[in-house]
C-alpha positions as CSV (number, residue, x, y, z in Angstrom):
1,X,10.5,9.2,9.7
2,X,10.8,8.9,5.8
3,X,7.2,8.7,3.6
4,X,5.8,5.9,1.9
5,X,6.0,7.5,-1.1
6,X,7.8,6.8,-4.4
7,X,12.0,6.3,-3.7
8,X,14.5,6.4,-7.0
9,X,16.5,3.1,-8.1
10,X,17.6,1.0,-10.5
11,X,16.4,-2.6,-9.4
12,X,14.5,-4.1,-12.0
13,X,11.1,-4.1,-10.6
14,X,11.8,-0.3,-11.1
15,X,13.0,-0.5,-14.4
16,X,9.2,-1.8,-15.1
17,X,6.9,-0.7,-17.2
18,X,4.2,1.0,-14.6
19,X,1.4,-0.3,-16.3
20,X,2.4,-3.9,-16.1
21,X,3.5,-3.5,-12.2
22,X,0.1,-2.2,-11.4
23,X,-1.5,-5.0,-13.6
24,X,0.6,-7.8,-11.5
25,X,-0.7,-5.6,-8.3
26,X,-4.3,-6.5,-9.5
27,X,-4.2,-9.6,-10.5
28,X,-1.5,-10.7,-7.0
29,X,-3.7,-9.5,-4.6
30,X,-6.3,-11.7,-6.2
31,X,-4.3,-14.8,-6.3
32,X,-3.7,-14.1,-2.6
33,X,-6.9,-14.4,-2.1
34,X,-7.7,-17.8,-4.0
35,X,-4.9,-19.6,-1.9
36,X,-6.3,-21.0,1.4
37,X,-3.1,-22.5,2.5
38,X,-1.8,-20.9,5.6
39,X,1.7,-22.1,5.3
40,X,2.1,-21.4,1.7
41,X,0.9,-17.2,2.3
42,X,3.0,-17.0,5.3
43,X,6.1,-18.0,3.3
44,X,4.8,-16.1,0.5
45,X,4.7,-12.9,2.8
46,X,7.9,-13.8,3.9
47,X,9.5,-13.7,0.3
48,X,8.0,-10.4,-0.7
49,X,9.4,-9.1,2.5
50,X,12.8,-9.9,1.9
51,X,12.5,-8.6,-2.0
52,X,11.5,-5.4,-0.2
53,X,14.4,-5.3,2.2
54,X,16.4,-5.9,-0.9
55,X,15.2,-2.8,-2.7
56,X,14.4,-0.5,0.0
57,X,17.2,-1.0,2.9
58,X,15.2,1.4,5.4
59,X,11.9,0.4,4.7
60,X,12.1,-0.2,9.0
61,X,11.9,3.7,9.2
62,X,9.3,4.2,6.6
63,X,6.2,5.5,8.8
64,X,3.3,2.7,9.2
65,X,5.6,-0.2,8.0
66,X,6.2,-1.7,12.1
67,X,2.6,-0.8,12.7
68,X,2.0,-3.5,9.4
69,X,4.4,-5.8,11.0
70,X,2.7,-5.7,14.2
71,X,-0.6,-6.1,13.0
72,X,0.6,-9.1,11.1
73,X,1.9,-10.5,14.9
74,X,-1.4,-9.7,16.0
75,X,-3.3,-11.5,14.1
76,X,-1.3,-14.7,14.4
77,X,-1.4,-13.9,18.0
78,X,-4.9,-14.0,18.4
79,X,-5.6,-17.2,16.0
80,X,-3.2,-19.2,18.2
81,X,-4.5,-18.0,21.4
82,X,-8.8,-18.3,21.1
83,X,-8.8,-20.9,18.2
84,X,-8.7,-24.4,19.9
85,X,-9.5,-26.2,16.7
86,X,-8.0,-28.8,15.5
87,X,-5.0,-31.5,16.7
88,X,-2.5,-30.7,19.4
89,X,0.6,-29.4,19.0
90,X,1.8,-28.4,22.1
91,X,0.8,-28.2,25.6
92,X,2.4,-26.0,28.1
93,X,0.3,-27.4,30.9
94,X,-2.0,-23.9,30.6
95,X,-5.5,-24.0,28.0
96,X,-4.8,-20.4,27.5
97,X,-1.0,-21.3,25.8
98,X,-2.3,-24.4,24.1
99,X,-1.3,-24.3,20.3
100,X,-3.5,-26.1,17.9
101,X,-3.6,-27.0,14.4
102,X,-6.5,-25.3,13.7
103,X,-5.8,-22.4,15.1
104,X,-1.9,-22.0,13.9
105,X,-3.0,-22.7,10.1
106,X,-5.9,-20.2,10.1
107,X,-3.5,-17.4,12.2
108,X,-1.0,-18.0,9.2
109,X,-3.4,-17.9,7.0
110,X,-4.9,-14.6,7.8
111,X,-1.5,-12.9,8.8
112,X,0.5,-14.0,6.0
113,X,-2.4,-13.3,3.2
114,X,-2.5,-9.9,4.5
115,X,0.9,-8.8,5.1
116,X,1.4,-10.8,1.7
117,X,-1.0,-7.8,-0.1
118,X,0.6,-4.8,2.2
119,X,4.1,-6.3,1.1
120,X,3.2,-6.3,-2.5
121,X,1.4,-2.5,-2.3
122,X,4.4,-1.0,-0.5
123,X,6.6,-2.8,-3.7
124,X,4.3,-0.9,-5.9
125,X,4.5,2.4,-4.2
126,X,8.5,2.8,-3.3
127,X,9.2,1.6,-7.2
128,X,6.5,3.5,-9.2
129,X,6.7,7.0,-10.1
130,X,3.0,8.5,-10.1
131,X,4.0,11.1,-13.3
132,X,5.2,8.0,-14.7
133,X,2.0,5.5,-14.3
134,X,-0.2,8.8,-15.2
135,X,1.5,9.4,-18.4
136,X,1.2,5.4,-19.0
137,X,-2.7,5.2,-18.1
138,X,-3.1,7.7,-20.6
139,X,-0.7,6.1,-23.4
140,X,-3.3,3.3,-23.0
141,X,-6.6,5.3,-23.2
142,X,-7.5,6.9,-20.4
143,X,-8.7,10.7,-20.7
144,X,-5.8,13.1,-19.7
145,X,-8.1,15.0,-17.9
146,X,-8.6,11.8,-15.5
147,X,-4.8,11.5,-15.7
148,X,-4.1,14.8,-14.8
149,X,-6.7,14.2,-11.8
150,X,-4.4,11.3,-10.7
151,X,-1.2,13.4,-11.0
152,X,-2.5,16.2,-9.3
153,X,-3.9,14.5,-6.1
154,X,-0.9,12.2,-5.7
155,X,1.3,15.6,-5.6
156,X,-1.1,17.3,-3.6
157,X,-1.1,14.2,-0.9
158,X,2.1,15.2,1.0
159,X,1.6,19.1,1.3
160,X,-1.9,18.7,2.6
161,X,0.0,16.2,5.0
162,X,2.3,18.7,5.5
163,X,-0.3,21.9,5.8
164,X,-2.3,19.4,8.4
165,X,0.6,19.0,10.8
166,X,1.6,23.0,10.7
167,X,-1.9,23.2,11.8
168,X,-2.0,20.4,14.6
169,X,1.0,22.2,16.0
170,X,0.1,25.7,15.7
171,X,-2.9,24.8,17.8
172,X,-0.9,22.8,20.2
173,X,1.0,25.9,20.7
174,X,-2.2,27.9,21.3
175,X,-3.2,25.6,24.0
176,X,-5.1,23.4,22.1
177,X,-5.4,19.9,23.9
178,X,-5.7,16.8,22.1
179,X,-5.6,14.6,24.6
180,X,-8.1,15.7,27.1
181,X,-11.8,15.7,26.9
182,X,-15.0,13.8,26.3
183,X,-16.5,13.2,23.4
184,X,-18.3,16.1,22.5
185,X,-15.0,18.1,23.0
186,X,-13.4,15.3,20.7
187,X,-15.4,16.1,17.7
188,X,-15.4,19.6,18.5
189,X,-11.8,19.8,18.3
190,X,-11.9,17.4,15.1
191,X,-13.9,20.2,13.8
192,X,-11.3,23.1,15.0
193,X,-8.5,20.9,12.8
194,X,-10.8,20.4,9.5
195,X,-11.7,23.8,9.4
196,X,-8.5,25.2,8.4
197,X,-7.5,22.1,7.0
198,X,-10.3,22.4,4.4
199,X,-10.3,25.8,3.7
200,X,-6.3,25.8,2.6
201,X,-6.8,22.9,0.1
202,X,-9.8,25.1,-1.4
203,X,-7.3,27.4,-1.6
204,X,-4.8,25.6,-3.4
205,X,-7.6,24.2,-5.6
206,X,-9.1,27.7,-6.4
207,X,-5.7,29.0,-7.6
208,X,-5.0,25.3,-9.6
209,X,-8.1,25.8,-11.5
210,X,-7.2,29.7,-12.4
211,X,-3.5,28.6,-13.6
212,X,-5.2,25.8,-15.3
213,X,-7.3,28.0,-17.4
214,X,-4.8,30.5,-17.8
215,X,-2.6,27.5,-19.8
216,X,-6.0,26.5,-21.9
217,X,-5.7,22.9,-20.1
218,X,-8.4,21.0,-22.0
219,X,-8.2,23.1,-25.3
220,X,-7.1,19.5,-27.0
221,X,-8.1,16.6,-26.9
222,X,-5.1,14.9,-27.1
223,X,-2.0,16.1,-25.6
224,X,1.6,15.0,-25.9
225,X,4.2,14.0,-23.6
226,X,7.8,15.0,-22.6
227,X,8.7,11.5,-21.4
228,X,7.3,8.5,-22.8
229,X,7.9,4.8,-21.8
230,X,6.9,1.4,-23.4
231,X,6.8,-2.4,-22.4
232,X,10.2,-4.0,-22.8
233,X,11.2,-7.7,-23.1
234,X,11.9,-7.4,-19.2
235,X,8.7,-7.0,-18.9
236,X,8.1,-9.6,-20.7
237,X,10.4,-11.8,-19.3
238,X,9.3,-10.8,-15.5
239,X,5.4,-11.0,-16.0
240,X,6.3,-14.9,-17.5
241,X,8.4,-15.4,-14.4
242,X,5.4,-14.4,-11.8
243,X,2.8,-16.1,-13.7
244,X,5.2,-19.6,-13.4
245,X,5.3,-18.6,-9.3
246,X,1.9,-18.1,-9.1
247,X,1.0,-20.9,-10.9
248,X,3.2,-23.2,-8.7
249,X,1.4,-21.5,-6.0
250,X,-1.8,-22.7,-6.4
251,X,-0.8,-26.1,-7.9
252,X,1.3,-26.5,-4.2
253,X,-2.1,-25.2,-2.4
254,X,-4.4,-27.4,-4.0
255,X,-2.5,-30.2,-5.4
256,X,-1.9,-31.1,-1.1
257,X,2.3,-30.4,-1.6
258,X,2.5,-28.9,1.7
């Protein structure tokens, strides 16, 4: 199964600057949270899921993204099934497979307002290159020692994921079982896993910090960079856009509209 991790393109949300798509990632995910219509955050969900469909094709085999999608069910699920609330809207003859108004309206509501903020994360992720927000962070202010901080861990995030499943199956082959046990044996062999697990990233971190010095990193306190990247008028023209949707969003929500 493929990452969640950054994927190359040329859609426009990837031709944005990084600073502005993780400003809209912000200020989105608090929107989401002012709107209290269920209907209006399920369709919402459903509109940032097809613009991720439309950008990333095999975002179905991306790990954790059916897991998202089945969590989402879930919740609706549940809503529907223990919240009796409300009118009446259908009546299969069974309490337990009643469907309410209530409890459809706050299942939507949930559901939608969550996969709505996993939708717009995953948008962030697969069309941001981490170098590139780095580098733009620090444009704006931030320290590049923070910056650097950001880059590295980001870089280092997929090897230790790699390092930690070498491990989990070297120790499978040594007879290690996961699935067998109580619970002292559980955090005993949690323990087993870390150990290794910990000591390889100090590893990794003790030879970092000796090529770091070795190339005088923090000599300057400024630095320069190979690749820069500035606002453009799409950005411009695409921030106006989503502030005119979110607008209309809360205008529908609380002006009664749906």
């Amino acid at each position: 199964m493929r990452k969640l991790a950054y994927q190359p393109g040329n859609s426009i949300i990837h031709r944005l600057y990084p600073v502005t798509k993780f400003a809209w990632l912000l200020l989105g995910t608090a929107l989401l949270f002012v709107l209290s219509n269920g209907y209006l955050l399920f369709l919402t969900a459903i509109f940032f899921m097809l613009i991720l469909i439309s950008i990333a094709p095999k975002i179905f085999s991306i790990r954790g993204f059916r897991l998202i999608l089945f969590t989402g069910t879930i919740l609706l699920l549940l809503y529907i099934i223990f919240d009796k609330g409300g009118a009446l809207l259908f009546d299969p003859g069974v309490n337990f497979l009643r469907i309410t108004n209530g409890g459809l309206l706050t299942g939507l509501l949930f559901s939608g307002r969550f996969l709505s903020i996993v939708f717009l994360s995953y948008l962030f992720i697969l069309t941001t290159e981490p170098n590139q927000l780095a580098y733009a962070l620090m444009k704006l202010g931030l320290p590049y020692r923070f910056g650097f901080m950001l880059v590295t861990a980001l870089r280092l995030a997929p090897i230790m994921e790699d390092e930690g499943r070498t491990i989990y199956h070297a120790q499978l082959v040594r007879g290690i079982r996961y699935d067998q046990g109580g619970f002292k044996k559980i955090l005993l062999m949690i323990q087993q896993f870390m150990t290794p697990l910990l000591i390889s990233a100090l590893r990794r971190a003790d030879k970092l910090v000796f090529s770091m010095e070795g190339r005088g990193f923090g000599k300057y306190q400024t630095r320069t960079f190979r690749r820069t990247a500035s606002p453009t008028r799409l950005d411009i023209t695409i921030s106006f856009a989503l502030l005119i949707f979110f607008i209309l969003m809360i205008v529908i929500n609380y002006g009664g509209l749906i």
